[in-house]
ROFITI-142863 format. One record per residue (C-alpha): residue number from 1; chain; residue in one letter; x, y, z. Coordinates in nm, 3 decimals, padded with zeros to 5 digits. Example, Ala and Ser with C-alpha at 12.3 -4.5 7.8 and 13.67 -1.06 7.14 Angstrom:
% ROFITI-142863
PT 1 A A 01.230 -00.450 00.780
PT 2 A S 01.367 -00.106 00.714
% end
This chain:
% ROFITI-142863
PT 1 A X 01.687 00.831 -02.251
PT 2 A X 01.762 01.152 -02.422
PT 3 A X 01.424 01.301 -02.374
PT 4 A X 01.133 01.276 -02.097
PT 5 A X 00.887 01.456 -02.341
PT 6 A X 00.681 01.269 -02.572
PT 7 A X 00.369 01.463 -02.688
PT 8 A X 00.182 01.189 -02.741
PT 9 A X -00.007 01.264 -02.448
PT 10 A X -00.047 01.601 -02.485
PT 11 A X -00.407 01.607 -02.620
PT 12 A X -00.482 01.385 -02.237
PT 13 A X -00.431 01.028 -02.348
PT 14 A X -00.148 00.766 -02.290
PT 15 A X -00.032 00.428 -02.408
PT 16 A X -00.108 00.126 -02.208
PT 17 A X 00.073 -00.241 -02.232
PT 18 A X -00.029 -00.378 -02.570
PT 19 A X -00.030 -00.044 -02.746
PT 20 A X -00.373 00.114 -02.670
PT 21 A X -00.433 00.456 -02.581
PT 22 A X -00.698 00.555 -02.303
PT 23 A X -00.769 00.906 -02.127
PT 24 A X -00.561 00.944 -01.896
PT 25 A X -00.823 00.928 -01.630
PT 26 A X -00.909 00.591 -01.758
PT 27 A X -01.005 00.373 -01.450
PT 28 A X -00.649 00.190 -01.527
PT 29 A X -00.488 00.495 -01.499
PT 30 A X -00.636 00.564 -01.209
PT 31 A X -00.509 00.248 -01.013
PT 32 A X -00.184 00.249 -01.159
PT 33 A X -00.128 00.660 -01.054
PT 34 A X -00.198 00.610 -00.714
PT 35 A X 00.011 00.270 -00.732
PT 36 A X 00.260 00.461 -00.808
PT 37 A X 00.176 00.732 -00.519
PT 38 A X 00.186 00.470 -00.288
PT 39 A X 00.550 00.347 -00.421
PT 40 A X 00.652 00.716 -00.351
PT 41 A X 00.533 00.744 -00.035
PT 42 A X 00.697 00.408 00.087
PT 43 A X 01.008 00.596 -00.090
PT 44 A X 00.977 00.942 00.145
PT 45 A X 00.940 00.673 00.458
PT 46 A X 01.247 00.505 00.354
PT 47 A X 01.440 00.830 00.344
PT 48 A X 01.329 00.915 00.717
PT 49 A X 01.490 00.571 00.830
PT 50 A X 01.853 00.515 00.869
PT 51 A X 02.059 00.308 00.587
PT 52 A X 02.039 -00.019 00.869
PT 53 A X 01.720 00.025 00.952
PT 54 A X 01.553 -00.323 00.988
PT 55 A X 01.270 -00.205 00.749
PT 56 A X 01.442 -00.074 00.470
PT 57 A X 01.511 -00.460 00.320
PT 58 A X 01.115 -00.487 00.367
PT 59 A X 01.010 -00.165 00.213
PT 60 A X 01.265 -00.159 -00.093
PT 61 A X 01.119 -00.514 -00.158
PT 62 A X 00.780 -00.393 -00.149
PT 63 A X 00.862 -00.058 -00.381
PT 64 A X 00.971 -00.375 -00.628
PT 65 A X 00.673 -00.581 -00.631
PT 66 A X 00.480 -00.221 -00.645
PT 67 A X 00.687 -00.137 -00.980
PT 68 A X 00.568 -00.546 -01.070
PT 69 A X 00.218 -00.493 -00.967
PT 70 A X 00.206 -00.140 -01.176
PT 71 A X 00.326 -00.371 -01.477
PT 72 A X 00.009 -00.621 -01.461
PT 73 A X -00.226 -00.324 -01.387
PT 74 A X -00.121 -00.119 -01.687
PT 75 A X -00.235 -00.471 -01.876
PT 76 A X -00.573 -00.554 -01.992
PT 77 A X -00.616 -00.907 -01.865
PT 78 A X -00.679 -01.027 -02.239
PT 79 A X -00.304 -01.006 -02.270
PT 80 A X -00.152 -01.022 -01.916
PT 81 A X -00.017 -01.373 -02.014
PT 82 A X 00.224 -01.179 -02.239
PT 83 A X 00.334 -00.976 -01.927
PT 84 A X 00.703 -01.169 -01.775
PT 85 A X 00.609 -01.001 -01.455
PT 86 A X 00.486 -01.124 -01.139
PT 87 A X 00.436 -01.086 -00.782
PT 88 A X 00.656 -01.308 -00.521
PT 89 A X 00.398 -01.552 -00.375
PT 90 A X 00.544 -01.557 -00.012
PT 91 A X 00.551 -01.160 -00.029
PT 92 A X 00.170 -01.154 00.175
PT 93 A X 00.283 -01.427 00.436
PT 94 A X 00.604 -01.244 00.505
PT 95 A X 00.416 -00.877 00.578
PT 96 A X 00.150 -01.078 00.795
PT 97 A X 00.447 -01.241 00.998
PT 98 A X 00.590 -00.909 01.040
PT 99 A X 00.281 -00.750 01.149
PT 100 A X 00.206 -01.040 01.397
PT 101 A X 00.617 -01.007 01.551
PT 102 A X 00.498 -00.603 01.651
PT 103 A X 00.190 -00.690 01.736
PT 104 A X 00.345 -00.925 01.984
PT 105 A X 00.577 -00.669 02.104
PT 106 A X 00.327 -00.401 02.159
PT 107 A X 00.113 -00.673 02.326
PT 108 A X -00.243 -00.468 02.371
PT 109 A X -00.558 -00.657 02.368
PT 110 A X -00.799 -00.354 02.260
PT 111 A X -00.782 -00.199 01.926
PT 112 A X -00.825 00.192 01.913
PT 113 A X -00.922 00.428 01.600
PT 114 A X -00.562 00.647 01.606
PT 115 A X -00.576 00.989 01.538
PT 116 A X -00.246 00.998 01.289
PT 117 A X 00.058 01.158 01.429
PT 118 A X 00.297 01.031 01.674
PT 119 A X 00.660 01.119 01.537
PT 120 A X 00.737 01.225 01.196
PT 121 A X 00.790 00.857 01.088
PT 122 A X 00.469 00.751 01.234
PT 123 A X 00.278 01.027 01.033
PT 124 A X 00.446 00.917 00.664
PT 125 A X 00.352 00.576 00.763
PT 126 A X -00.009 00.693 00.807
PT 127 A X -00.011 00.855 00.496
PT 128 A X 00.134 00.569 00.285
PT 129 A X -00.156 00.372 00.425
PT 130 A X -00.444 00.591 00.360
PT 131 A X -00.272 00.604 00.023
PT 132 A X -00.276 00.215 00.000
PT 133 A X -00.640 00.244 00.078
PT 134 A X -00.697 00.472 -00.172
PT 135 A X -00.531 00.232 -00.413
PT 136 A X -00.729 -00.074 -00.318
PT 137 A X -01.043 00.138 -00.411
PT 138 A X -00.894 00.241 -00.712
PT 139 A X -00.784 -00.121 -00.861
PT 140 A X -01.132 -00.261 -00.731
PT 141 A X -01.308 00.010 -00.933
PT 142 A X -01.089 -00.109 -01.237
PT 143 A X -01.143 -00.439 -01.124
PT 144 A X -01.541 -00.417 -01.231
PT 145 A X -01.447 -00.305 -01.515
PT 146 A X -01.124 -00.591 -01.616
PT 147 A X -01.025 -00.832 -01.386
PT 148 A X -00.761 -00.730 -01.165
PT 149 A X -00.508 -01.035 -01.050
PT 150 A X -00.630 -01.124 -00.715
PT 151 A X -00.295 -01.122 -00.623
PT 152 A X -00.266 -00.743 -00.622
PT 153 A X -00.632 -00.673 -00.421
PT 154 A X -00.436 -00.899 -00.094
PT 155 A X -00.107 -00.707 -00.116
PT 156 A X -00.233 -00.344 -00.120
PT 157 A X -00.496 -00.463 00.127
PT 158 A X -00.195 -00.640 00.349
PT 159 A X 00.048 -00.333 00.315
PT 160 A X -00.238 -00.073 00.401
PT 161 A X -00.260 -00.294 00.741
PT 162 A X 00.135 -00.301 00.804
PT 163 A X 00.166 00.045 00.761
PT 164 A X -00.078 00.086 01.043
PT 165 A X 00.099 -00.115 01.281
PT 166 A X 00.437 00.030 01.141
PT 167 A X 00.283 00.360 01.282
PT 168 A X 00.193 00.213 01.562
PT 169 A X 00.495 -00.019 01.638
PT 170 A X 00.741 00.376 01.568
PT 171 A X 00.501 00.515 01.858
PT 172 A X 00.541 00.237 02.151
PT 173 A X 00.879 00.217 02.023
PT 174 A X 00.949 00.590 02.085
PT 175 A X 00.783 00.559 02.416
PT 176 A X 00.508 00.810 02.365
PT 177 A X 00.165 00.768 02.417
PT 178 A X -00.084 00.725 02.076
PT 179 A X -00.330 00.989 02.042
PT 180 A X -00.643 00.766 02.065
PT 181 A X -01.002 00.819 01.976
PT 182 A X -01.236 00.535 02.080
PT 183 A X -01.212 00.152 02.116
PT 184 A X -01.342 -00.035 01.763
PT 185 A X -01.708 -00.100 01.838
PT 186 A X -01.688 -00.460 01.787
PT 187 A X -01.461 -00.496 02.046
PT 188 A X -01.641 -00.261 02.338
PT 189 A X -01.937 -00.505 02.250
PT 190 A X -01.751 -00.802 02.247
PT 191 A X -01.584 -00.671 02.603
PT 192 A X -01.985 -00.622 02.723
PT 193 A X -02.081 -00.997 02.676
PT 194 A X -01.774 -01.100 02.828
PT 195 A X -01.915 -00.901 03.168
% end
């Protein structure tokens, strides 16, 4: 690629798969720009951990189906059949058995609203979740609009709740105490009945 520059989006449109042009803050766009924040954030928490860390197989794998998942977004569902790209099916089970391994290891019964923070890791993996949040709302907004593969809604929904226990999992790790906030509700009232 000799050039980066265009100009065809100069005048605040840009191509989508199939050959369409929306605005650029088309709903689509939308989803598939903070897709793609997301996939840079998991990037900046993969530069904080060291070349053999156990995660980095995990999160490079995740940046992929990410680049996937940007693919089927940035195609109106009328022709997502022409799209060759796709989303490992076991990719969901294998983040859930990860977060239920830390879980194990950290072994607390209560859950606790976290006030983000920790270490430096811990923090970046806070961020890349509020920016998986962000994404879900994004692709479900688009999703009213043109169905969004279901596929897509469970990963970013999964990976927003393993980079909470990632953050979690660096803290006990490190030793330190979280900085906590309250018990969830539905668990202080659950605790009550139990009484």
């Amino acid at each position: 690629m000799n050039k980066v520059y265009t100009r065809t989006g100069d005048l605040g449109t840009t191509a989508i798969h199939g050959g369409a042009r929306v605005d650029k803050d088309d709903p689509r766009i939308e989803a598939n720009g903070t897709l793609d924040e997301l996939n840079c954030a998991l990037g900046l928490v993969r530069s904080l951990l060291e070349p053999d860390h156990p995660w980095q197989e995990d999160l490079r794998e995740i940046q992929l189906e990410l680049m996937a998942a940007m693919s089927l977004v940035a195609t109106p569902s009328t022709l997502r059949d022409r799209n060759p790209n796709s989303l490992s099916p076991s990719l969901v089970g294998h983040l859930e058995e990860c977060m239920d391994r830390m879980n194990a290891e950290i072994n607390e019964r209560e859950g606790y609203f976290i006030l983000p923070g920790g270490t430096p890791l811990a923090a970046h993996l806070h961020q890349a979740r509020v920016v998986a949040r962000r994404a879900e709302r994004r692709l479900v907004t688009l999703h009213h609009i043109d169905p969004v593969p279901a596929q897509i809604l469970v990963l970013i929904n999964r990976l927003s709740d393993l980079l909470f226990v990632m953050a979690r999992y660096e803290v006990w790790q490190k030793q330190l105490q979280e900085d906590r906030w309250r018990a969830f509700a539905y668990k202080r009232k659950l605790k009550g009945k139990e009484e």
